[in-house]
N, CA, C and O of each residue as an XYZ file, in Angstrom:
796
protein
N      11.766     14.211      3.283
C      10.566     13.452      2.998
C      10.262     13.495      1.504
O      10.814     14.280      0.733
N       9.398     12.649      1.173
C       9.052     12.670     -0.490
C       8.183     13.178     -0.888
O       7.106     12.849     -0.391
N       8.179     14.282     -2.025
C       7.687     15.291     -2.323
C       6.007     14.417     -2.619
O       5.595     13.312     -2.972
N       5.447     15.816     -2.186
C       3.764     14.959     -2.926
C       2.865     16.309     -3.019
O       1.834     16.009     -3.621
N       2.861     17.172     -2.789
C       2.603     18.748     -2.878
C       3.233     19.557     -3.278
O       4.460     19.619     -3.208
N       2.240     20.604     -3.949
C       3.127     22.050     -4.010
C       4.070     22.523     -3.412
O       4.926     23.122     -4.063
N       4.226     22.359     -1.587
C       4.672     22.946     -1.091
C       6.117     21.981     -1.057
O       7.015     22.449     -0.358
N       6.403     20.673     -1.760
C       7.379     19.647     -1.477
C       8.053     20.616     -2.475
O       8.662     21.516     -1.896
N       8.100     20.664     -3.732
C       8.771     22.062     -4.481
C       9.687     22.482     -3.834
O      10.903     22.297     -3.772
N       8.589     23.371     -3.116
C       9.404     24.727     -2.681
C      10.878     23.821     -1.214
O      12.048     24.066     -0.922
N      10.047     23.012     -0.845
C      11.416     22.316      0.495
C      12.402     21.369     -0.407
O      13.243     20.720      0.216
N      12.362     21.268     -1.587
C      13.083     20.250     -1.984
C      13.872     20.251     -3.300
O      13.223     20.471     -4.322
N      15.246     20.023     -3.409
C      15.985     19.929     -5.186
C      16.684     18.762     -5.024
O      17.263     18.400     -4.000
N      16.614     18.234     -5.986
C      17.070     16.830     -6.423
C      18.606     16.393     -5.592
O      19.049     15.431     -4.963
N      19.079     17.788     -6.048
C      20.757     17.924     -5.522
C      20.990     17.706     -4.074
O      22.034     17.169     -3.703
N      19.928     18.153     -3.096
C      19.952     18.232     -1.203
C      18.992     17.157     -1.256
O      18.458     17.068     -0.151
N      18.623     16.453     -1.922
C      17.115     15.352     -1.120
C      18.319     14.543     -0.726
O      18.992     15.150      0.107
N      18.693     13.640     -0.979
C      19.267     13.038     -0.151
C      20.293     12.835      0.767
O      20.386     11.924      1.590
N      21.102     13.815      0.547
C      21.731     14.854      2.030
C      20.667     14.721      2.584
O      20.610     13.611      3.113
N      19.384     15.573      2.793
C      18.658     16.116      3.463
C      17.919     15.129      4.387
O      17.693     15.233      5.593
N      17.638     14.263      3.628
C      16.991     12.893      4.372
C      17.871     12.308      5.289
O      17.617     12.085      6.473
N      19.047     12.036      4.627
C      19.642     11.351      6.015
C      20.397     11.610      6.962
O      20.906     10.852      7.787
N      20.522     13.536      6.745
C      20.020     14.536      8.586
C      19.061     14.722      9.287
O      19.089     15.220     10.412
N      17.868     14.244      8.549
C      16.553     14.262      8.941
C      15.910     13.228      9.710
O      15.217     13.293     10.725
N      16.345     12.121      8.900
C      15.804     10.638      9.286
C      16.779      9.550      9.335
O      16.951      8.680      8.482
N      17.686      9.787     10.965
C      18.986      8.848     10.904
C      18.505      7.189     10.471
O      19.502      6.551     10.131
N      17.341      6.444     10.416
C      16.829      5.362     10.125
C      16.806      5.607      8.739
O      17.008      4.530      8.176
N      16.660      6.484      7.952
C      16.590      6.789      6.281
C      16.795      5.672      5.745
O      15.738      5.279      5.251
N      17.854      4.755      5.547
C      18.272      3.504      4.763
C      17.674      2.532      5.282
O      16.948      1.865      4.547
N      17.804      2.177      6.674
C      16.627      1.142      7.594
C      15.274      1.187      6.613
O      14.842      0.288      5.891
N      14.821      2.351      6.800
C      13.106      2.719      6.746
C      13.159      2.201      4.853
O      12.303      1.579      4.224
N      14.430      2.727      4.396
C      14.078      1.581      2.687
C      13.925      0.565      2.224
O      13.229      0.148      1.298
N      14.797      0.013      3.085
C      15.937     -1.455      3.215
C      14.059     -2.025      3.787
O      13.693     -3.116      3.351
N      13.017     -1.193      4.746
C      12.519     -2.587      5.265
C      11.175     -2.173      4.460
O      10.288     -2.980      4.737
N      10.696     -1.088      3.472
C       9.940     -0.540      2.780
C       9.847     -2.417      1.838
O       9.106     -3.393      1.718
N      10.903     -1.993      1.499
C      11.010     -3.044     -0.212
C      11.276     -4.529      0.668
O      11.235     -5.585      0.038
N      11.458     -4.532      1.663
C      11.395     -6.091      2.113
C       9.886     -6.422      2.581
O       9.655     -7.616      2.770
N       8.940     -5.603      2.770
C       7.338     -5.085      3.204
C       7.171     -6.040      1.476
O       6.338     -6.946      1.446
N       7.857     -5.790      0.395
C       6.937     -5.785     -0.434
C       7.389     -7.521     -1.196
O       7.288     -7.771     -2.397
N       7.787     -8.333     -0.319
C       8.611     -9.630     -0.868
C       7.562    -10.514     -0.503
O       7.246    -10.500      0.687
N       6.826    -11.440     -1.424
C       6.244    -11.977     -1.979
C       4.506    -11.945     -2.056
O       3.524    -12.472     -1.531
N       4.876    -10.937     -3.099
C       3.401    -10.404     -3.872
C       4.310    -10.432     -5.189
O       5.376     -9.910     -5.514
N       3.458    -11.223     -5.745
C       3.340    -11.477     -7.170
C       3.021    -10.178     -8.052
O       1.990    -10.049     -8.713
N       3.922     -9.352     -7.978
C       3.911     -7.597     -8.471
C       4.415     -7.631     -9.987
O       5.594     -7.839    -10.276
N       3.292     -7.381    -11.032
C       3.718     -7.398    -12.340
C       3.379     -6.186    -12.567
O       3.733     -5.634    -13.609
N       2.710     -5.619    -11.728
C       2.169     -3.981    -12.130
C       2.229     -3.058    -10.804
O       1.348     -3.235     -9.963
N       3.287     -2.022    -10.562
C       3.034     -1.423     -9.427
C       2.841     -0.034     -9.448
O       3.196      0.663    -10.399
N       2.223      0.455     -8.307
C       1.701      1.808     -8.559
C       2.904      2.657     -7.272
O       2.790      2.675     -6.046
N       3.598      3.053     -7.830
C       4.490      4.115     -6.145
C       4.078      5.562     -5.827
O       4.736      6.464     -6.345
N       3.552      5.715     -5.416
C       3.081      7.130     -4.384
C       4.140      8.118     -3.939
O       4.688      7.731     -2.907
N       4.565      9.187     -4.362
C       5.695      9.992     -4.215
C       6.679      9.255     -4.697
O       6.876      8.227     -4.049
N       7.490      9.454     -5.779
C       8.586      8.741     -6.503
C       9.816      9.308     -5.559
O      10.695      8.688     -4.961
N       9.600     10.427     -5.632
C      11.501     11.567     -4.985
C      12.145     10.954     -6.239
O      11.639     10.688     -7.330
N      13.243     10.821     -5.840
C      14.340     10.560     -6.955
C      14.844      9.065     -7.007
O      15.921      8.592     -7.370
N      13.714      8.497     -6.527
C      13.356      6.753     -7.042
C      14.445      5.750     -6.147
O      15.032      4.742     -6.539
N      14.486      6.436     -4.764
C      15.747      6.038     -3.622
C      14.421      4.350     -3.426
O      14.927      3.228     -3.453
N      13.063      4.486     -3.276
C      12.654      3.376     -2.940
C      12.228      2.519     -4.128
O      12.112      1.297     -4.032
N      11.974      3.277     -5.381
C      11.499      2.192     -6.391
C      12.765      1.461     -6.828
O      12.746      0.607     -7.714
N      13.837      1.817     -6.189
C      14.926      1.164     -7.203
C      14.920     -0.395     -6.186
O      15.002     -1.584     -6.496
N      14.815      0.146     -5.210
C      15.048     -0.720     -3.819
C      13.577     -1.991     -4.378
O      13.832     -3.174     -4.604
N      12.555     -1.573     -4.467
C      11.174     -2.289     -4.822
C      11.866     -3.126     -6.274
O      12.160     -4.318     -6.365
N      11.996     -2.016     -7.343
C      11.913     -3.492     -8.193
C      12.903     -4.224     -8.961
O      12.886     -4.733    -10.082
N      14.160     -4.091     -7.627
C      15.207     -5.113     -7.457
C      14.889     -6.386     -6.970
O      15.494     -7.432     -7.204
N      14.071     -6.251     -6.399
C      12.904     -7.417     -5.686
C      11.895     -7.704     -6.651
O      11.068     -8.519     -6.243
N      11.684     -7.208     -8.000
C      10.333     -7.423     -8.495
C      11.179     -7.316     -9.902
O      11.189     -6.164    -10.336
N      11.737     -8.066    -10.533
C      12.220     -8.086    -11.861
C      11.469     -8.202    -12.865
O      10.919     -9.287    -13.057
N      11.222     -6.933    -13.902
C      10.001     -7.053    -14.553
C       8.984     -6.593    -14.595
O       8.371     -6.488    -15.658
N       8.467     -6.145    -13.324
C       7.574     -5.477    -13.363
C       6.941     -4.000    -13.675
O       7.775     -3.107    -13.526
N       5.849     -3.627    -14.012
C       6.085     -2.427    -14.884
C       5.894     -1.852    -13.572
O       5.301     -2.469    -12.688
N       6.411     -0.603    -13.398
C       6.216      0.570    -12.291
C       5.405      1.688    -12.853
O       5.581      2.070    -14.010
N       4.790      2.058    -12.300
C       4.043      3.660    -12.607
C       3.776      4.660    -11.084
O       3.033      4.552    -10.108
N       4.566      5.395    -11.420
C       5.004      6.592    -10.365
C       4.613      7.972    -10.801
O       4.798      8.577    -11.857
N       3.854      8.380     -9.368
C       3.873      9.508     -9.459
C       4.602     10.393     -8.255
O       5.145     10.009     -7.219
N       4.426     11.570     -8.730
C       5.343     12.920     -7.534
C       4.742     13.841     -8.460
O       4.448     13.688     -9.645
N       4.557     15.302     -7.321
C       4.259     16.639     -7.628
C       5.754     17.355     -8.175
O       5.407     18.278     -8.912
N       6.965     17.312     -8.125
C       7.812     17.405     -8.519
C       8.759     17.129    -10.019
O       9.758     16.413     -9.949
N       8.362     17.734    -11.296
C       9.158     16.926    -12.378
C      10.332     17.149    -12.337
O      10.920     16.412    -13.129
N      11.324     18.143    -11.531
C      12.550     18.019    -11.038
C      13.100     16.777    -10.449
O      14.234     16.354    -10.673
N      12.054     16.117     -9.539
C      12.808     14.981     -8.684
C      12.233     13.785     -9.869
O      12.799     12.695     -9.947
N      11.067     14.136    -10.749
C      10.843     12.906    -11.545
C      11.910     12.843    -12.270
O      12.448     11.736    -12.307
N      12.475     13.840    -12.970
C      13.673     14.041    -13.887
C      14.871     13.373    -13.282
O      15.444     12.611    -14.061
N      15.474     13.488    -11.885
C      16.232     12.690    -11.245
C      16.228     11.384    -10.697
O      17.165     10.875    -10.083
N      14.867     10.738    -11.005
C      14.480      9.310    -10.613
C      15.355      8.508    -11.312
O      16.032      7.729    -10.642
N      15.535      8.525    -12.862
C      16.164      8.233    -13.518
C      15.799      6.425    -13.948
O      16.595      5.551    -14.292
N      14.456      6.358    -13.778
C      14.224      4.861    -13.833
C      13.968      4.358    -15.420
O      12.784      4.021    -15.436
N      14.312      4.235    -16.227
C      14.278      3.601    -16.946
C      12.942      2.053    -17.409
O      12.729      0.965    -16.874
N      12.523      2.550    -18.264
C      11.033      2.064    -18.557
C       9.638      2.222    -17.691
O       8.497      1.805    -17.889
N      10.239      3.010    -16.643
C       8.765      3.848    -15.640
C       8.167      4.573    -16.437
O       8.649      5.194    -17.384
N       6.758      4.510    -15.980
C       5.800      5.320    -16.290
C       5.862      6.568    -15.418
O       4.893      6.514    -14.661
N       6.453      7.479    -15.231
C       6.581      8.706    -14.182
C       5.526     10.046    -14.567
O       5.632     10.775    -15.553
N       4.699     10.112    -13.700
C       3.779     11.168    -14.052
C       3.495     12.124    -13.220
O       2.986     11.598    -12.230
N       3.566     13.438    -13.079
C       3.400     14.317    -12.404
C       1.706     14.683    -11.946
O       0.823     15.054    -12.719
N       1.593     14.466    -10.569
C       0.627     14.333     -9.944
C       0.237     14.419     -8.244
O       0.878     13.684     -7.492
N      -0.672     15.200     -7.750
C      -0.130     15.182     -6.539
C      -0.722     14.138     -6.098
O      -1.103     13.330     -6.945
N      -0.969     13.848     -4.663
C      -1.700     12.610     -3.836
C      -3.186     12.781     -4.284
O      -3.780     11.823     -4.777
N      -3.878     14.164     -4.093
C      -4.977     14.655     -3.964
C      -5.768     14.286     -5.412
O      -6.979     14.249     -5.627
N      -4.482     13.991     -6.450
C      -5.326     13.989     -7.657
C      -5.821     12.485     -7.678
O      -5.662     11.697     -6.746
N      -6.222     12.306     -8.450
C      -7.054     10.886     -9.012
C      -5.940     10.146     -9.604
O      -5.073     10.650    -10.318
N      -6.013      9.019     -9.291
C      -4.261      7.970     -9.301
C      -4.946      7.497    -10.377
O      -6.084      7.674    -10.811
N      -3.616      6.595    -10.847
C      -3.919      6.322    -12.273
C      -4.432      4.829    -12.178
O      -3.873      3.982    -11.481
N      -5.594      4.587    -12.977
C      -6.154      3.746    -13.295
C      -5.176      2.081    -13.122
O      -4.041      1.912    -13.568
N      -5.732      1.377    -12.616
C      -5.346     -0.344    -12.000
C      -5.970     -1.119    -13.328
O      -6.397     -0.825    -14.445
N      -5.764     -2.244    -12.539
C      -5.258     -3.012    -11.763
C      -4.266     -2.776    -11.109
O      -3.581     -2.897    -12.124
N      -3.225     -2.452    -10.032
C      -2.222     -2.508     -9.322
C      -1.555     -4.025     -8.886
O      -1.757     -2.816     -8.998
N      -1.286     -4.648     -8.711
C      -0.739     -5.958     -8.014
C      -0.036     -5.073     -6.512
O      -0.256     -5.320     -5.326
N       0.773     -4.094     -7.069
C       1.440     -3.913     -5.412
C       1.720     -2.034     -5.176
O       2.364     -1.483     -6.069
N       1.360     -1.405     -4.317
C       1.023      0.183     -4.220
C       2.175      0.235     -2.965
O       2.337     -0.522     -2.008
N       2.778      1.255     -3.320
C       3.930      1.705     -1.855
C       4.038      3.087     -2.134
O       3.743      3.524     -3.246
N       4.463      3.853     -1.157
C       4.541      4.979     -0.842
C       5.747      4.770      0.288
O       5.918      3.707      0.886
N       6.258      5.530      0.407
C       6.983      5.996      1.506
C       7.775      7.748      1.654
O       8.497      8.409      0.907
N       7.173      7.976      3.007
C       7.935      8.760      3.204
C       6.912      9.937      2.765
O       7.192     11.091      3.090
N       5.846      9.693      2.105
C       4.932     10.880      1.502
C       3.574     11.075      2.057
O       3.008     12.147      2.267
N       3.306     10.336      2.183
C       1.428     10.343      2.511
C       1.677     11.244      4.043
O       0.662     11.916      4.225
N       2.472     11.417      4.935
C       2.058     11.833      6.111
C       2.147     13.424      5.903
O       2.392     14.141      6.874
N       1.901     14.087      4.336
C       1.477     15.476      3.246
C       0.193     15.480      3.809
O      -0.401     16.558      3.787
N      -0.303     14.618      4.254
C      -1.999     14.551      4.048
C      -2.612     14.588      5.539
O      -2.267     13.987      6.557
N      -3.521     15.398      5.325
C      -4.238     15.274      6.828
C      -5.234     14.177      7.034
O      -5.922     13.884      6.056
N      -5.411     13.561      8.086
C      -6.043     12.510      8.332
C      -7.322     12.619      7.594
O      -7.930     11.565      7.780
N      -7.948     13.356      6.901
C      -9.166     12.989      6.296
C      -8.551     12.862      4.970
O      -9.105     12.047      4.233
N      -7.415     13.552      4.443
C      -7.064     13.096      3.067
C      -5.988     11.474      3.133
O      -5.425     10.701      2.358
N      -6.108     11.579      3.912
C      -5.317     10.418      4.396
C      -6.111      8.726      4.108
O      -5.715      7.711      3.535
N      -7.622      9.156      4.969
C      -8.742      8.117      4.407
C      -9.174      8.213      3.381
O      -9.201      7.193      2.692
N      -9.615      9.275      2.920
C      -9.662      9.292      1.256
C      -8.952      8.393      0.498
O      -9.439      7.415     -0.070
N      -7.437      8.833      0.491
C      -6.285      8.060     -0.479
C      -6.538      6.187      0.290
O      -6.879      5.239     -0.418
N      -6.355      6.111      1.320
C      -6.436      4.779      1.201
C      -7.633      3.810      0.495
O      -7.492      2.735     -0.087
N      -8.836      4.574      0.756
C      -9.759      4.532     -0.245
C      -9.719      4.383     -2.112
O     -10.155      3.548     -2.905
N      -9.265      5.146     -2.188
C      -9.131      5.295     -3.528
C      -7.615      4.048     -4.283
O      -7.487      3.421     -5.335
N      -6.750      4.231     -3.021
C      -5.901      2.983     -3.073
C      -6.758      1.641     -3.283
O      -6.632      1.109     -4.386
N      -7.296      1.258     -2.699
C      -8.045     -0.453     -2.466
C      -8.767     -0.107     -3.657
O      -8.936     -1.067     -4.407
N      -9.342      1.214     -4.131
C     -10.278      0.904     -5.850
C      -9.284      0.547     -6.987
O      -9.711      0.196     -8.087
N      -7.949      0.639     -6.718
C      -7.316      0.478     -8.143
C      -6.143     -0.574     -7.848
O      -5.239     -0.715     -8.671
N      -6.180     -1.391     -6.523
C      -5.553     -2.507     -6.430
C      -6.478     -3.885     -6.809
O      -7.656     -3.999     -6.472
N      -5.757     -4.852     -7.532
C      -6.579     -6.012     -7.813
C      -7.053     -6.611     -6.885
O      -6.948     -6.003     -5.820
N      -7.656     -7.793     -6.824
C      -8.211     -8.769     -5.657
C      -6.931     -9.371     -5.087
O      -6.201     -9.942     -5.898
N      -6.592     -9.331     -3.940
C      -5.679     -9.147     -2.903
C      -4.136     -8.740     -3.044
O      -3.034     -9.116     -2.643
N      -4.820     -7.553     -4.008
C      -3.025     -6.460     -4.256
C      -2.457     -6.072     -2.457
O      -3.025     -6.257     -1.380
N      -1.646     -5.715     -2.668
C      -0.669     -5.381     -1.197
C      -0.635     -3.742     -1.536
O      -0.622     -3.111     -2.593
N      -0.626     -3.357     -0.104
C      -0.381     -1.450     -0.362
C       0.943     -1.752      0.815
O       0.768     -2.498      1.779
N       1.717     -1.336      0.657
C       2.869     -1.327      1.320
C       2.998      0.761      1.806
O       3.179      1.712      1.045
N       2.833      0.740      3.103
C       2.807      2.308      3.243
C       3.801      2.559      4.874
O       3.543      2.235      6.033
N       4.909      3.233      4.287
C       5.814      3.776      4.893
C       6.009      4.942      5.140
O       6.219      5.798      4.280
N       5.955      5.189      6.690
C       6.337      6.882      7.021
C       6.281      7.403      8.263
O       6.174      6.506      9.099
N       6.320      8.840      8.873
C       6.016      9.122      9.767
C       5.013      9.697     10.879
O       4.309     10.705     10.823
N       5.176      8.646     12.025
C       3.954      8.657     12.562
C       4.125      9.106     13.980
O       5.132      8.968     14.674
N       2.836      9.739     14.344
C       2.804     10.488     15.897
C       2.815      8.930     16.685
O       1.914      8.092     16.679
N       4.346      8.852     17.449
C       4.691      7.890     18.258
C       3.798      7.793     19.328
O       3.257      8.871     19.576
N       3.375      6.623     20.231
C       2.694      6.827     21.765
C       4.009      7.350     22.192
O       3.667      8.524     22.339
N       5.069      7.336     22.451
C       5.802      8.008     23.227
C       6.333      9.196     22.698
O       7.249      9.087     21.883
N       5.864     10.486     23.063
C       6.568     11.556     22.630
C       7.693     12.039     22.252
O       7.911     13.062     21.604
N       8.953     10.692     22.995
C       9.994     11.588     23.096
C      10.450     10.451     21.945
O      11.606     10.214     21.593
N       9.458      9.939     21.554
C      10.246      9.202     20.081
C       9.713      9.607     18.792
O       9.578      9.076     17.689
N       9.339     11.261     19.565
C       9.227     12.257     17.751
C      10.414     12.987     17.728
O      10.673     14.016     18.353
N      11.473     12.036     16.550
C      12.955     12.782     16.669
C      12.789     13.084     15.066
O      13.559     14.004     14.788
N      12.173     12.712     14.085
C      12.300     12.944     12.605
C      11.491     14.862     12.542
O      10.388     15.388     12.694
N      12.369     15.114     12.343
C      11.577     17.151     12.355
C      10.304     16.989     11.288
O       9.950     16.060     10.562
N       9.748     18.416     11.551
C       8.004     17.665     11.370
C       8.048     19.904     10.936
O       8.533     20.883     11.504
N       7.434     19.725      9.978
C       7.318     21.211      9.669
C       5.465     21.833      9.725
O       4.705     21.417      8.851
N       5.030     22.633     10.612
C       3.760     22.923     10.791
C       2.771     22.834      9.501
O       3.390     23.647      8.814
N       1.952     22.535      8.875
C       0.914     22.772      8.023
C       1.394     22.193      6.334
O       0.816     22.173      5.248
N       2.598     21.816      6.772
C       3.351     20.723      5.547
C       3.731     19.285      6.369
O       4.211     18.536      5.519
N       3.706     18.651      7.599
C       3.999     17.342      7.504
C       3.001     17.295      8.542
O       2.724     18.086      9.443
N       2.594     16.335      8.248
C       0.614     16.054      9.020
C       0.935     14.479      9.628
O       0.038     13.674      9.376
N       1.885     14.045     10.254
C       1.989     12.428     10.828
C       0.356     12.051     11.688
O      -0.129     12.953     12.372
N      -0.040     11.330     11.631
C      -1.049     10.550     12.085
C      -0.705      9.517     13.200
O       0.400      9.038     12.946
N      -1.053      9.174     13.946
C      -0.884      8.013     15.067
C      -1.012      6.732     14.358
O      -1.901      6.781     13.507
N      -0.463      5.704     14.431
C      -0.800      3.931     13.603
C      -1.643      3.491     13.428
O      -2.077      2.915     12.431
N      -2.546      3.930     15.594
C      -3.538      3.159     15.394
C      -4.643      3.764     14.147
O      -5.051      3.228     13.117
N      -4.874      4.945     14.674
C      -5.489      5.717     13.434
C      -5.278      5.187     12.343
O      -6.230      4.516     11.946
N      -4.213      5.221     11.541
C      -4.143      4.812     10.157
C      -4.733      3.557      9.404
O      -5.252      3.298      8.318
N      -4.229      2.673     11.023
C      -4.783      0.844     11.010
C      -5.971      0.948     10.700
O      -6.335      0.096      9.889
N      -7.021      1.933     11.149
C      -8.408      1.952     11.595
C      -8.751      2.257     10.246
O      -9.363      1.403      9.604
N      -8.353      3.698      9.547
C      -8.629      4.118      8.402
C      -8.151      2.849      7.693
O      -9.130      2.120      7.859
N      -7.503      2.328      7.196
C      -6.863      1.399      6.114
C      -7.770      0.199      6.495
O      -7.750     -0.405      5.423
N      -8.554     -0.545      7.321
C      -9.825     -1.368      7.658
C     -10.954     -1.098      7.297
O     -11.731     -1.914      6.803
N     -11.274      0.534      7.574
C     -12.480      1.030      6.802
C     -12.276      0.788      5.367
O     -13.223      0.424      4.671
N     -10.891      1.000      4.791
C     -10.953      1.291      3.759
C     -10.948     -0.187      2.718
O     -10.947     -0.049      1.495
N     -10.946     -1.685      3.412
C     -10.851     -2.758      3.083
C      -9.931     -4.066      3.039
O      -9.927     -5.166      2.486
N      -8.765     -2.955      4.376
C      -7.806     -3.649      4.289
C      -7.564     -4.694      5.240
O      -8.635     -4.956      5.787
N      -6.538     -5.477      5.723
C      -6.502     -6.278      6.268
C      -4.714     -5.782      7.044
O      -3.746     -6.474      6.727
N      -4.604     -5.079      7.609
C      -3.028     -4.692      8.000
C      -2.276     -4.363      9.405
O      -2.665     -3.925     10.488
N      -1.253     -4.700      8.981
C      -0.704     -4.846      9.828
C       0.783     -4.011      9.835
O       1.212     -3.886      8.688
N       1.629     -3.434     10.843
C       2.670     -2.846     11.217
C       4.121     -4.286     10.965
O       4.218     -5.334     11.605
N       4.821     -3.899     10.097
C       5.794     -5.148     10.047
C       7.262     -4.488     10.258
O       8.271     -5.191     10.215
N       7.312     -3.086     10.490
C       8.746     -2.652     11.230
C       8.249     -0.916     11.928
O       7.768      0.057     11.349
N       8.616     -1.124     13.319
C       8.505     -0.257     13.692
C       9.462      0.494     14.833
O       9.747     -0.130     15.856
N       9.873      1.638     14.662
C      10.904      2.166     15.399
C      10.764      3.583     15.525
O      10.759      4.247     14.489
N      10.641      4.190     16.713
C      10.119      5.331     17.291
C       9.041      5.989     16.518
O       7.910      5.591     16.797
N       9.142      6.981     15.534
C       8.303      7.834     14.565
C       8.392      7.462     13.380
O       8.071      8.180     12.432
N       8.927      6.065     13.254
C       8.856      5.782     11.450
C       8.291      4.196     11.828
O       8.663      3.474     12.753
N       7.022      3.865     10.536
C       6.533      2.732     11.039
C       6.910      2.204      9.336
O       7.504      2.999      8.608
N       6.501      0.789      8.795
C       6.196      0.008      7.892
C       4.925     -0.757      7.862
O       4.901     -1.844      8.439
N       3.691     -0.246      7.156
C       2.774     -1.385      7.206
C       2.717     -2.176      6.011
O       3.179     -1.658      4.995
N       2.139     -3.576      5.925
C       2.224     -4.132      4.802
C       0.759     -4.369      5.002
O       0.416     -4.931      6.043
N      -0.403     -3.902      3.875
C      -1.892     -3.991      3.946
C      -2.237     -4.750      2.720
O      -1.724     -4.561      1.618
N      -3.431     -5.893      3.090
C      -3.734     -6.671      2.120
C      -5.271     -6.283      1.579
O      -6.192     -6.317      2.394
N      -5.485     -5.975      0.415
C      -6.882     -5.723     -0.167
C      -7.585     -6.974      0.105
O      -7.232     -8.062     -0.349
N      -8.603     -6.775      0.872
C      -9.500     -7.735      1.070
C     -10.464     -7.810     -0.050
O     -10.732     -6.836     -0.754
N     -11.040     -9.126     -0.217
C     -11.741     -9.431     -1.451
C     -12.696     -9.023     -1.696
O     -13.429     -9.422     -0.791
N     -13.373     -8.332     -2.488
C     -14.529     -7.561     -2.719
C     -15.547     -8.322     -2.825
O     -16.661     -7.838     -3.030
C-alpha cells in the first residue's frame, strides 16, 4: 500500500514496494491501469496526488495529462527519492497534515487514504473539496471493507490499514460536497471518480 504515515516507514523501502504490492494486491496493475483512466477527461493543469510511493500512479496519471504540473505528497522521503518524477513538486507530508494550498483541477490518491480511520477519512475529504477548483475531480482509489466477506483477499494489518465500507465513504464524500460515484469495482479494491460540486 502507499505510504502516508509514520508507521508506512517502518512497512516499507523503495527496493520491496513493488514486489510487495503485487503479492499483496494480485489486481495491483488493474487497480492503476483504472486509477488514471478514473482521471480521463478533466481538464488537469494542476494536480494534487495523495501518497506518491514511488510514483507507480502519477506516472500512469500524467501520461494522460501532458503538462500538467503535479504536486505530491508521502510521509516517506525514501519513496519520494524513488518517485523519480521529474518537474514534481514532491513534499514530505502526512495525510493528517494540511495539504498544500489549490486551486487543484484534479486530486488522486490511491492505495493510501484507507491509513485513515473513518473520521480522518471525512476530515481529508473535506479539506480535499477546499483546495479543489469549481468542479475539480478527486479521483480516490483503494481498499475497502467488501459486502461480501470472503472478498477481503488484499491483507489488512491491525491499527495500520483502516478500509472503510463504499457506502460509507460515498456518504462521507456527499457530506463533503461531492457528487460520486464507484467507476471500477472488484472484491476489496474500489475506484471512485468524485466531482466538486459548485460552491
Amino acid at each position: 500500500m502507499e505510504s502516508s504515515g509514520d508507521a508506512a516507514q517502518f512497512h516499507f523501502t523503495p527496493e520491496r514496494y513493488l514486489q510487495l504490492m503485487h503479492e499483496e494486491v494480485p489486481r495491483y496493475e488493474e487497480l492503476q491501469e483504472e486509477t488514471a483512466r478514473a482521471t480521463e477527461g478533466v481538464e488537469a493543469g494542476a494536480i494534487l496526488e495523495l501518497g506518491v510511493g514511488t510514483g507507480e500512479t502519477s506516472r500512469r496519471v500524467l501520461a494522460r495529462h501532458p503538462g500538467a504540473m503535479l504536486v505530491g505528497i508521502d510521509a516517506s522521503a525514501e519513496m519520494l527519492a524513488e518517485a523519480a518524477l521529474p518537474g514534481a513538486d514532491l513534499r514530505i507530508a502526512r495525510l493528517e497534515d494540511p495539504l498544500p494550498d489549490g486551486p487543484f483541477d484534479l486530486v488522486v490518491s490511491c492505495l493510501a487514504i484507507h491509513h485513515l480511520d473513518g473520521a480522518g477519512k471525512r476530515d481529508l475529504f473535506t479539506r480535499i473539496a477546499a483546495v479543489l477548483a469549481d468542479d475539480g475531480t478527486f479521483v480516490l482509489a483503494d481498499v475497502i471493507v467488501p459486502e461480501d466477506p470472503a472478498d477481503a483477499v488484499t491483507p489488512c494489518t491491525p491499527q495500520f490499514d483502516l478500509p472503510d465500507r463504499l457506502d460509507d465513504q460515498l456518504e462521507w464524500l456527499a457530506e463533503a460536497g461531492f457528487d460520486a460515484e464507484p467507476t471500477w469495482l472488484r472484491g476489496d479494491l474500489a475506484v471512485v471518480r468524485a466531482t466538486r460540486l459548485m460552491r
